[in-house]
C-alpha positions as CSV (number, residue, x, y, z in Angstrom):
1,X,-8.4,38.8,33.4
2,X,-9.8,42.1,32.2
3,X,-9.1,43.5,28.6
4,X,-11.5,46.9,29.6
5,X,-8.2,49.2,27.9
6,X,-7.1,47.8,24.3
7,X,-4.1,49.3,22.9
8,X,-4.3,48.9,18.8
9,X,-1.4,49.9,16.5
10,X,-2.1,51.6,13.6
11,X,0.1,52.0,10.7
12,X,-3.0,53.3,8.5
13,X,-3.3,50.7,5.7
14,X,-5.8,48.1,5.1
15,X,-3.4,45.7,6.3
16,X,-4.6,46.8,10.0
17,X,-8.2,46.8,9.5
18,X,-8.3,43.1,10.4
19,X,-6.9,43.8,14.1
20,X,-8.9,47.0,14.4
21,X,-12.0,45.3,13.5
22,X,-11.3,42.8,16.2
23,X,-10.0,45.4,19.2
24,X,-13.9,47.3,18.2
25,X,-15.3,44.2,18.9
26,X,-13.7,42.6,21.7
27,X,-14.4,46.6,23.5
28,X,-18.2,46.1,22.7
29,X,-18.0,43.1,24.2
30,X,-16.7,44.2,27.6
31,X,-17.2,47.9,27.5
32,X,-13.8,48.6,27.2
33,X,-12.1,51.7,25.3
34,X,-9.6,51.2,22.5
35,X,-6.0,53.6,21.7
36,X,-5.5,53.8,18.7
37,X,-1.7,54.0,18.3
38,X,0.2,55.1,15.4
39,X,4.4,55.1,15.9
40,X,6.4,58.3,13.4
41,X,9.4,55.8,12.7
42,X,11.9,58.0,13.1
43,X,14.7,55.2,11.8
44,X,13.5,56.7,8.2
45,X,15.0,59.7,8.7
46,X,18.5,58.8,9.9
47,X,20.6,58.7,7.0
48,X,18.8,61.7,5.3
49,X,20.5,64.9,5.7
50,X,19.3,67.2,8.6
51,X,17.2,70.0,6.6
52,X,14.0,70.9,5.1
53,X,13.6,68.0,3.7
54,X,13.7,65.9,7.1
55,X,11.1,68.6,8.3
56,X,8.7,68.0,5.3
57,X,9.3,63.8,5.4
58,X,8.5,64.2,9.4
59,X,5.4,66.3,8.7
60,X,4.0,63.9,6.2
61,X,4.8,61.1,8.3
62,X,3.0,62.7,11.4
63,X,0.2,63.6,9.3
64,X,0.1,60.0,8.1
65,X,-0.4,59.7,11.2
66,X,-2.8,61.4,12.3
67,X,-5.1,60.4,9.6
68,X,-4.6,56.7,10.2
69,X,-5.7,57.3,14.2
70,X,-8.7,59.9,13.1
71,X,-9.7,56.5,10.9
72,X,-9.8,54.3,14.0
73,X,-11.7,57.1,15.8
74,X,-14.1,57.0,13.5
75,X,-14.6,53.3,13.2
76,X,-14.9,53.6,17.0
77,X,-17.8,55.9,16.2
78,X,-19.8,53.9,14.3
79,X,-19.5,50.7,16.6
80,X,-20.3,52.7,19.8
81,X,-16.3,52.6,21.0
82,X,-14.5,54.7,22.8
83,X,-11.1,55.6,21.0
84,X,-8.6,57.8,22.0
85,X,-6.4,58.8,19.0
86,X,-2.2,58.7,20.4
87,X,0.9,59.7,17.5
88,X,4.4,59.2,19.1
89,X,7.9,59.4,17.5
90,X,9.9,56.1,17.8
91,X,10.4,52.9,16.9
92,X,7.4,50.8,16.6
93,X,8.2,48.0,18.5
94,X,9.9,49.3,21.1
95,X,6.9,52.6,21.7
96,X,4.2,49.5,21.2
97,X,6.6,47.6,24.1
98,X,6.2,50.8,25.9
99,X,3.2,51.7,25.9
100,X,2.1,48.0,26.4
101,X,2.4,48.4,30.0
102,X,-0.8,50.9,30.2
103,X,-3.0,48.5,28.6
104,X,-4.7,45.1,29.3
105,X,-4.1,43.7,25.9
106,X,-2.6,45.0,22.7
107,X,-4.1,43.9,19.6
108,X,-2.1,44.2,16.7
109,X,-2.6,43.0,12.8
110,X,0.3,40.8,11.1
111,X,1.5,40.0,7.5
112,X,2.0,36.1,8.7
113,X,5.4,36.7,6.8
114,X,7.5,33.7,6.2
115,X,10.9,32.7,4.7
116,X,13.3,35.3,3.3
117,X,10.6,38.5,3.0
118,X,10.4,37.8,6.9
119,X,13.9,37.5,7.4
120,X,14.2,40.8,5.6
121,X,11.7,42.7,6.9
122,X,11.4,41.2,10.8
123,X,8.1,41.7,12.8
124,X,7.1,44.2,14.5
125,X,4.7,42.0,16.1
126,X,7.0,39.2,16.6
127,X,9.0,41.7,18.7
128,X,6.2,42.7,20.2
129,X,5.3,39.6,21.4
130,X,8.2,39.1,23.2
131,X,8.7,41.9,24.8
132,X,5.0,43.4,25.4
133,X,4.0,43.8,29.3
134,X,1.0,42.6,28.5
135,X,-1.1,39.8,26.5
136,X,-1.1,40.3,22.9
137,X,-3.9,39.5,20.3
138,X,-2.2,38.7,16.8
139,X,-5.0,38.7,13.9
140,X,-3.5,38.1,10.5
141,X,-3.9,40.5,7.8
142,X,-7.4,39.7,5.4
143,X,-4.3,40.7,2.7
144,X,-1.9,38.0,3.8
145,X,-1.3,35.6,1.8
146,X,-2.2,31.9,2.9
């Protein structure tokens, strides 16, 4: 089994650095390239009224964004990676799910959530898991809490 193109969801904070870390890594160690994905989760903006306002909230978010993908680019950089920086509007899940189906492995970070906060929140990468198209690589947050 090859991993040579590593898909690796971004959302921009720390709590991702752990998973990005180990995507740069496991593409040194085969050559491979990484995609740095970041998902606009357009479920924000449902109940707000259809204005300006949605504009500027979609703007920041795409910004976001971008910023958190130009991050992983340059991380890439530094360890010798090819990245290739990707914003799409959606769900997160369901565009990880998606765009699983390119990729040889996704490799994703995770909150290790439990009890009520993960009843209340969900997973993206439990969802993930089970519906990805390819294998997944779940490395838990350095700010999770044991």
């Amino acid at each position: 089994m090859s991993f040579q193109k590593i898909l690796v969801p971004t959302d921009g904070s720390n709590n991702t650095m752990a998973a990005i870390n180990k995507a740069m890594e496991l593409a040194k160690a085969v050559n491979g390239s990484v995609t740095a994905l970041f998902v606009v989760d357009q479920s924000m903006l449902v109940n707000m009224p259809m204005d300006a306002a949605v504009r500027n909230v979609y703007g920041a978010l795409t910004e976001e964004g971008q910023k958190a993908v130009d991050d992983v680019l340059n991380i890439g950089k530094e360890a010798g990676v090819e990245v290739t920086p990707m914003v799409k509007d959606g769900t997160p899940f369901q565009v990880i799910i998606d765009e699983s189906a390119n990729f040889d492995v996704v490799v994703m970070g995770t909150l290790g959530r439990t009890g009520m906060s993960k009843l209340v929140m969900g997973s993206v990468a439990d969802r993930v898991i089970r519906g990805a198209k390819c294998p997944v690589m779940v490395v838990r947050s350095t700010e999770a809490k044991s």
